[in-house]
N, C-alpha and C positions, 0 to 999 in steps of 0.2 A: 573187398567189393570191386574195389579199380579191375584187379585182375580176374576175375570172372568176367567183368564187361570187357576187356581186352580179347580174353580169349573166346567170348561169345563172339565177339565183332571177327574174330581171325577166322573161325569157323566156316561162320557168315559168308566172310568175302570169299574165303576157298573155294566154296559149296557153289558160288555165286558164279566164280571162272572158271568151273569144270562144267558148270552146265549149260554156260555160255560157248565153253568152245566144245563142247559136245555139241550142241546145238545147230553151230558152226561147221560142223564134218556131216551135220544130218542134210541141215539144209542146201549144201553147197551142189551135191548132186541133185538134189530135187529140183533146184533152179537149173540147173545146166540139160534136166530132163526137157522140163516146160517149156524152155529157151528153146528147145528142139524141134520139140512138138509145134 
């Protein structure tokens, strides 16, 4: 049971920084657009 909730939690967090620094590469132009504008 430990290890299912480890590897839930590992999953988790992966999922968590890829879509944080996806996020990160989207928004970075969008700001830089507006900042323009």
């Amino acid at each position: 049971m430990e290890l299912i909730f480890e590897i839930t939690l590992l999953v988790f967090a992966l999922g968590s920084a890829i879509a944080t620094f996806a996020g990160a590469q989207k928004n970075s132009p969008t700001r830089q657009r507006r900042t323009d504008k």
